[in-house]
BASEGU-995978 format. One record per atom (N, C-alpha, C, CB): x, y, z. Coordinates in steps of 0.05 Angstrom, whole numbers, plus 5000, padded with zeros to 4 digits. Glycine has a CB too. Layout:
XYZ;...
end
This chain:
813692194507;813091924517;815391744510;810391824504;816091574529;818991364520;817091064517;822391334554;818990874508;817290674503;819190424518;816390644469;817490334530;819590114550;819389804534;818190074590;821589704532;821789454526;821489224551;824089454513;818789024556;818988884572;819088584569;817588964584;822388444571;820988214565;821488024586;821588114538;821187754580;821787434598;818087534612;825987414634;816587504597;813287474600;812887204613;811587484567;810687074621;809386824620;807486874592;807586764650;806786624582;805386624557;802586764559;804986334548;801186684593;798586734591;798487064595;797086564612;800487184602;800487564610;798687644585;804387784607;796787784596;795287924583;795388264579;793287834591;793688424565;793988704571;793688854589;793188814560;791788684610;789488814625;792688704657;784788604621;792988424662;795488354678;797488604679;796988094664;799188674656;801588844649;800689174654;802488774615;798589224640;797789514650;797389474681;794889654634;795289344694;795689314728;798989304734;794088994740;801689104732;803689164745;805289424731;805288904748;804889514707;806289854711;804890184712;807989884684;802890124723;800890264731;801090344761;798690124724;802590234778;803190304802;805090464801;803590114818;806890574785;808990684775;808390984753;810490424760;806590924743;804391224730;802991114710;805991534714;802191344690;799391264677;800691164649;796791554673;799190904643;800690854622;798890824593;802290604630;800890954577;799691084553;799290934533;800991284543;800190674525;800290474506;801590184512;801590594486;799689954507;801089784510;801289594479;800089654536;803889444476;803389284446;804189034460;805489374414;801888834465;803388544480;803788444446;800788274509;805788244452;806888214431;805987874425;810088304433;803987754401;803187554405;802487344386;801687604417;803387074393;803486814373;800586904347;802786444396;801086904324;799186894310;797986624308;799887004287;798686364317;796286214315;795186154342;796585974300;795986094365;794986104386;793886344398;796486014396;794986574388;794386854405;795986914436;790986844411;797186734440;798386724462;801286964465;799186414463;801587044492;803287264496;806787124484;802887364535;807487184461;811087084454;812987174481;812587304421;811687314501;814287314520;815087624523;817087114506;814087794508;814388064513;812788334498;817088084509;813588544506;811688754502;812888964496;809988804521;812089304502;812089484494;811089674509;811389464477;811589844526;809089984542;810390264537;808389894579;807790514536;809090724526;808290904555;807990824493;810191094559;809291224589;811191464593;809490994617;810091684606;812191844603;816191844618;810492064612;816692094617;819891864611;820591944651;823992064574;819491994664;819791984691;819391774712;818492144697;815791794698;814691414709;816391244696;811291284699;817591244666;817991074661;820291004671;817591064644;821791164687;824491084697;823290994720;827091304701;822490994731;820590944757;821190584758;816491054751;819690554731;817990274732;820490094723;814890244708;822890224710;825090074701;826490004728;826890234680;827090194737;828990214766;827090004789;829190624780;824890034785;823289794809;822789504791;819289944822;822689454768;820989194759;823989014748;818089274728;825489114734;827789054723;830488764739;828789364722;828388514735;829888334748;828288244771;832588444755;826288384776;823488224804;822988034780;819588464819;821687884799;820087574790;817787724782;819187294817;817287644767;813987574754;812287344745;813687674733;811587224762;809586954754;811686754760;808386934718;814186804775;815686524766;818086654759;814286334740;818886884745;820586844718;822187254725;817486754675;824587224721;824687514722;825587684700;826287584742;823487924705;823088054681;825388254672;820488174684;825488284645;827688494633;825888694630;829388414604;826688974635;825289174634;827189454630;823689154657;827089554601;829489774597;827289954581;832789664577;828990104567;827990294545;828890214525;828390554546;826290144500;826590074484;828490204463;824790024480;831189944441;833190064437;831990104409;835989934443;833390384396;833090424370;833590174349;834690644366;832690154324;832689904311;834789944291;829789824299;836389874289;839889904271;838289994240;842589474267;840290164236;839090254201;840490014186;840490624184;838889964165;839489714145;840389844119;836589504139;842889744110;843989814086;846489734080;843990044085;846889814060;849289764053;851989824071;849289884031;853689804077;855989914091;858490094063;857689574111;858190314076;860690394061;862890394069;860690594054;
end
């Protein structure tokens, strides 16, 4: 399973919104909307986990369309830099 990084959200995108637009693209296995702890509101991006075929699918079609207004970034999520010291 790969895990796609999606962001430039509208605030109100919900889970149920985001699984409907990458769901036309294949079945999708996890979503993490990513969200304000005091409002609860969507911060603008997400996480969706899907295998790595659809998921090229959904990168190659969504990546820069409008969504709500606004166009969306849509890649594969990048590994997170190791933290340490430098030798």
């Amino acid at each position: 399973m790969k895990r796609i990084f999606v962001g430039n959200l509208p605030s109100d995108a919900t889970e149920t919104s985001v699984q409907a637009l990458f769901s036309q693209y294949g079945k999708v296995r996890s979503i993490e909307l990513v969200s304000d702890i005091f409002s609860g509101k969507c911060r603008g991006f997400a996480f969706i986990g899907m295998e790595g075929h659809e998921a090229r699918a959904a990168i190659s079609a969504l990546d820069g369309n409008l969504y709500c207004g606004k166009p969306l970034k849509v890649k594969f999520e990048e590994p997170a830099a190791k933290k340490g010291r430098r030798h």
